[in-house]
C-alpha positions in Angstrom: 0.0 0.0 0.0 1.4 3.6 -1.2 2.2 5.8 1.6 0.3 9.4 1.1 2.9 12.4 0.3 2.9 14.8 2.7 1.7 18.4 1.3 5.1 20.6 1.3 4.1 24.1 2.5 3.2 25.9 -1.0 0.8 23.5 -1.9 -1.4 23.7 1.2 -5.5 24.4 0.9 -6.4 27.8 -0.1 -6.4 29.1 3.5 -2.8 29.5 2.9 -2.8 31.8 -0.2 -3.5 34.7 1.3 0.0 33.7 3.4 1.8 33.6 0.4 0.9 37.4 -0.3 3.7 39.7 0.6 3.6 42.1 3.9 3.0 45.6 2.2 0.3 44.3 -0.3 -1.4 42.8 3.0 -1.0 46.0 4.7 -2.7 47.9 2.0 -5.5 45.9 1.5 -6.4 45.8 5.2 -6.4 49.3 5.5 -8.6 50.1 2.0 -10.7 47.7 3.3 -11.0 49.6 6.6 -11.1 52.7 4.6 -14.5 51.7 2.0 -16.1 50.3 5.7 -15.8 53.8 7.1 -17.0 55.4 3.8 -20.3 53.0 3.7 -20.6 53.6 7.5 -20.4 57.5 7.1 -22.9 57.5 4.3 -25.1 55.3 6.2 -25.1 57.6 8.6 -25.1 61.1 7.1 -28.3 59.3 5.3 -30.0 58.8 8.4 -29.3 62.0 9.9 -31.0 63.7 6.8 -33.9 61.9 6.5 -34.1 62.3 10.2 -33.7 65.7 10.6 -34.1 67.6 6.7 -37.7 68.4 7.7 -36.2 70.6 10.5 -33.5 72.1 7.9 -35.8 73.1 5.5 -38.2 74.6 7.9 -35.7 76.5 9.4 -36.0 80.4 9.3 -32.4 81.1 8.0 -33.1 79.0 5.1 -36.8 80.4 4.2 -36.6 82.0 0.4 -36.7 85.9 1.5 -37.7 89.0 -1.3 -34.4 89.9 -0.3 -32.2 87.2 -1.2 -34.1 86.5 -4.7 -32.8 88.4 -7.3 -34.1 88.9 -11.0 -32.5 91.1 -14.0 -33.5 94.4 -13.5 -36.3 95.6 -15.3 -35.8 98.3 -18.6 -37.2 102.0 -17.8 -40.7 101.6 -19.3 -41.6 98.9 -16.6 -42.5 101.0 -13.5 -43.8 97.9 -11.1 -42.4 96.1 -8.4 -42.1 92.8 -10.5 -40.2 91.1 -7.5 -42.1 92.4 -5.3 -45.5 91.4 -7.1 -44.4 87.8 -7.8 -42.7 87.2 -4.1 -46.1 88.2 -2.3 -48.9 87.4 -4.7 -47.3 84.1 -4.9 -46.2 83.2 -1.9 -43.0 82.7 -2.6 -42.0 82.8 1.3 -43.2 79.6 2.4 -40.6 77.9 0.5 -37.0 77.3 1.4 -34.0 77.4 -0.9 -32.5 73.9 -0.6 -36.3 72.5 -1.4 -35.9 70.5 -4.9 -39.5 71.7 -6.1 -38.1 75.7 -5.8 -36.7 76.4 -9.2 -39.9 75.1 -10.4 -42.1 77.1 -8.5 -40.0 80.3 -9.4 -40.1 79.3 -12.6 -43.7 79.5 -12.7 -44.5 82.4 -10.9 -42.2 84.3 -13.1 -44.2 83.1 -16.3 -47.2 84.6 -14.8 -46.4 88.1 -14.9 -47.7 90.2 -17.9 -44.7 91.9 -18.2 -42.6 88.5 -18.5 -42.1 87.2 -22.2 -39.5 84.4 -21.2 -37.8 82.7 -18.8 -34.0 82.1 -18.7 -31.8 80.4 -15.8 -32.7 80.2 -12.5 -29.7 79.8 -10.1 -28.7 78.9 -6.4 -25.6 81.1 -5.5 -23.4 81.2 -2.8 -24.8 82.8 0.5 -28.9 81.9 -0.2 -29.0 83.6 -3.3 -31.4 82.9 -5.9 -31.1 84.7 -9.5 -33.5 84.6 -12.3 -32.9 85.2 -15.7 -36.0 87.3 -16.7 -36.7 88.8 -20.7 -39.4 90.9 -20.6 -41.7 92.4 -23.2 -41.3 95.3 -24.7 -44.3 98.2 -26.2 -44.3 98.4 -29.3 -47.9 100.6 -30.0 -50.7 101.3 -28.2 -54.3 100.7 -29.1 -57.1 103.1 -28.5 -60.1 102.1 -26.8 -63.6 103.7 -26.2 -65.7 103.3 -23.6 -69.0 104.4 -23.4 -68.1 107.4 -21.9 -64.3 107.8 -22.5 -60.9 107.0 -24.8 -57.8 105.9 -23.6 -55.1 104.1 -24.4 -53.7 100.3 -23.7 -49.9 99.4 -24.8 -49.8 96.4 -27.0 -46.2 94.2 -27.7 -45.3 92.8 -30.9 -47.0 89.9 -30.3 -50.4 91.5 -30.2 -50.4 90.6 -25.9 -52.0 93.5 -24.2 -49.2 95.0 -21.7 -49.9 96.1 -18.4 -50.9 100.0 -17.4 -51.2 99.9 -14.0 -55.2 99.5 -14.1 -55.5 102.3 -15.7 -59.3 103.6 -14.9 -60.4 104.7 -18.5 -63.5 106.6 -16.5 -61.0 109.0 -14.5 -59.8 111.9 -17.0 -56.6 112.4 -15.0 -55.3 108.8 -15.2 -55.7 108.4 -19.0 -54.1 111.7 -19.5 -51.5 110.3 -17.4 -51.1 107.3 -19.3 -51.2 109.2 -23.0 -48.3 111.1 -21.5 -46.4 107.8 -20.6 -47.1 105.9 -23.9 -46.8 109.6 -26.1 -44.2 108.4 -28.1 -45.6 105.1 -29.3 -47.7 104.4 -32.6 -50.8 104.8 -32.1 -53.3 101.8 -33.5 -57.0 103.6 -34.1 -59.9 100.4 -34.5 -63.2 100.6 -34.4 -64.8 98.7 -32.2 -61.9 96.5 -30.6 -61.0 95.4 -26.9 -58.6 93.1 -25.2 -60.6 89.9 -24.4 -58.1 89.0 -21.2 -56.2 90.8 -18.9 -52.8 91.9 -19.6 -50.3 89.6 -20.3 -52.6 87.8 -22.9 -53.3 88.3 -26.5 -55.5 91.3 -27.4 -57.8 88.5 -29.7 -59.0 91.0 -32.6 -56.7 89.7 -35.6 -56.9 93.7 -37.1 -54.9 94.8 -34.1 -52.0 91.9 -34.7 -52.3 92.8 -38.5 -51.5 96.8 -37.4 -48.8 95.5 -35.0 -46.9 93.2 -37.7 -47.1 96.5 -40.3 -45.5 98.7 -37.0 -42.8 96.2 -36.5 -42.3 95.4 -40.1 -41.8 99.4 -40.6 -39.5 99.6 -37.7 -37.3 102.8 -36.9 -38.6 104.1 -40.1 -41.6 105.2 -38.0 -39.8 107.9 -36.1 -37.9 109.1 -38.9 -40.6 109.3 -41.1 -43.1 111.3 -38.7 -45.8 108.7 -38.6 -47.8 108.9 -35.9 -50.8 106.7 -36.3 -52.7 103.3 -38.3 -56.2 102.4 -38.8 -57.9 100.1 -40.4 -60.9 100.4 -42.7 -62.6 97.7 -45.0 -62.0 96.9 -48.9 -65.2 97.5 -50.3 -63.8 95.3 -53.5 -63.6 92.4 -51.6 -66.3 92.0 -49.1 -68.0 89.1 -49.4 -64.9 87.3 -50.8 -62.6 84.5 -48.7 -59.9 86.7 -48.9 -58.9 89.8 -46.3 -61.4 92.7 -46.6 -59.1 94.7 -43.9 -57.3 97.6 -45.2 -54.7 99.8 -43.5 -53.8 103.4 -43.5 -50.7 105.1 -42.1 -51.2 108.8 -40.7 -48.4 111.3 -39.9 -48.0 113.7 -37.5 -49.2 116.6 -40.0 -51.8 114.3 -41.1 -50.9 113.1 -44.0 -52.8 109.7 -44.7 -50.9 106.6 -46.9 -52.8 103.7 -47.7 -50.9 100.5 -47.0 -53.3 98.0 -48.2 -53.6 94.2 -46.4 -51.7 93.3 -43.9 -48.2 91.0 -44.8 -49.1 88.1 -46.3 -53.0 88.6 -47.3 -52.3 90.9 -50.4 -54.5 90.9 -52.9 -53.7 89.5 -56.7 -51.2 91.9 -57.9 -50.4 94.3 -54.6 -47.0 94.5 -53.9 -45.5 92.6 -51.1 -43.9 94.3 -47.7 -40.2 95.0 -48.9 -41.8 96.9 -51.8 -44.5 98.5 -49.7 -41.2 99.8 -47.4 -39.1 101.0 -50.3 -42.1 103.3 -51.5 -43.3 104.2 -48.6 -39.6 105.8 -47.9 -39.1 107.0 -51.1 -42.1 108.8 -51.1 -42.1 110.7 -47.6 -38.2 111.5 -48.0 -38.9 113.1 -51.4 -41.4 115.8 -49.3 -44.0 115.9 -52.2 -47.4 117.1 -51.5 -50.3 116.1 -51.6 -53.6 118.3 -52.8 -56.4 118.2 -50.4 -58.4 115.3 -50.2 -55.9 112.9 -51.4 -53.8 110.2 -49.7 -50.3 108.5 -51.1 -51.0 104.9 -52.2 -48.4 102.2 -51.7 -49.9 100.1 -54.2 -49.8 101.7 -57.0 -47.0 104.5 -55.7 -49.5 107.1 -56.7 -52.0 109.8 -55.0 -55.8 108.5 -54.7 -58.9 110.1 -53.5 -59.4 109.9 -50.1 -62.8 109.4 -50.2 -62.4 106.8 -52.9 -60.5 104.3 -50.3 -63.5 104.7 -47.6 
């Protein structure tokens, strides 16, 4: 019967492998291991503690969202409201703290809200409980005149036909819409019969004539001021009532009063009429020229030539 070899010392059970690993690499892998324990064991912890305690964090005082820690981009000179102001309280903006995840979403819409907010950019946590928001706002480009049944004024309108806010402006007290002709003076003026904003401000006006009058505005540009306009109306194509096309017709008034017939608003010209970039070209080349026109007539850019006033009405 064959005697059994004894097992020299290297090849003994795996028990002994680790015993064939060098001092330093032991060394190092003890204390790593020591080292990932502690790690776990902190974020165990600090995991605990939060969900233990962030109730009491975020209720905290010193970490409440305040009017004066939240900061927006400051408003251009024709916006004479508290915007902050009016967001923070009519929102209630205080209840919430700055390390709460649901915050920039909250801001965010409270901020889109505001009549006088066209878009929203970043909003940012900053060092020290600061809060920044990245605000563009929307800018007057005409106002429209209204009637009441007792009195005019006027409403400011932005180039995407949204009725701007004018600080409630009570159309019944003679003082406040003097006030507010004096704060919008230098603004085209858009003259419709018969038009009204259908929401409060920060909402479309809803008469398409009035977003016609403010695409021909914007369309027209700085050439407005330097041309003396003042004023556009609009008055109906006789020639094409009844038809599927526009029947809207617009006129442009100057300061002096001199009237020039667009025609339809961009991009519902009728068979023939010339498009905007010619409408602009005449329309400059006419009022820099400084011809006259006899009484009773008006400069059409259709046909770059004088017509009876009475004949467009």
């Amino acid at each position: 019967m064959a005697r059994s070899r004894k097992l020299e010392p290297d090849e003994s059970s795996e028990g002994d492998f680790f015993s064939r690993i060098p001092g330093p690499i032991r060394g190092n892998a003890a204390r790593m291991s020591v080292a990932v324990v502690i790690l776990v064991g902190l974020a165990l912890g600090t995991h605990h503690l939060w969900k233990t305690y962030a109730h009491r964090v975020l209720e905290s005082p010193q970490h409440r969202l305040t009017l004066e820690n939240l900061e927006i981009t400051p408003p251009p000179d024709w916006i004479t409201s508290d915007i902050r102001h009016d967001v923070f309280v009519g929102n209630s903006l205080a209840q919430y703290n700055i390390e709460h995840q649901e915050l920039t979403i909250q801001l965010r819409q409270a901020f889109r809200n505001h009549p006088w907010v066209r878009d929203i950019g970043d909003i940012c946590k900053r060092y020290g409980g600061k809060v920044t928001v990245d605000l563009h706002y929307r800018r007057p480009v005409a106002v429209v005149k209204v009637v009441t049944e007792s009195r005019a004024g006027v409403l400011p309108i932005d180039g995407d036909a949204v009725r701007l806010p004018n600080d409630d402006v009570d159309l019944t007290d003679p003082q406040a819409v003097a006030a507010a002709e004096q704060r919008f003076g230098s603004y085209p003026r858009i003259w419709i019969d018969n038009t009204f904003p259908i929401g409060p401000p920060g909402t479309p006006w809803g008469d398409p004539r009035v977003a016609d009058a403010v695409q021909i505005i914007t369309n027209i540009g700085a050439y407005w001021s330097k041309l003396d306009l003042f004023a556009i109306d609009a008055i109906d194509d006789q020639t094409r009532i009844g038809s599927d096309s526009s029947t809207t017709l617009y006129r442009l008034f100057t300061h002096n009063n001199t009237r020039i017939l667009w025609g339809h608003a961009p991009g519902r010209e009728a068979p023939g009429e010339p498009k905007l970039p010619e409408k602009l070209k005449r329309l400059v080349n006419w009022l820099q020229s400084g011809r006259q026109l006899e009484a009773g007539q008006m400069f059409d850019l259709r046909s770059a030539a004088p017509v009876s006033v009475a004949a467009s009405e």
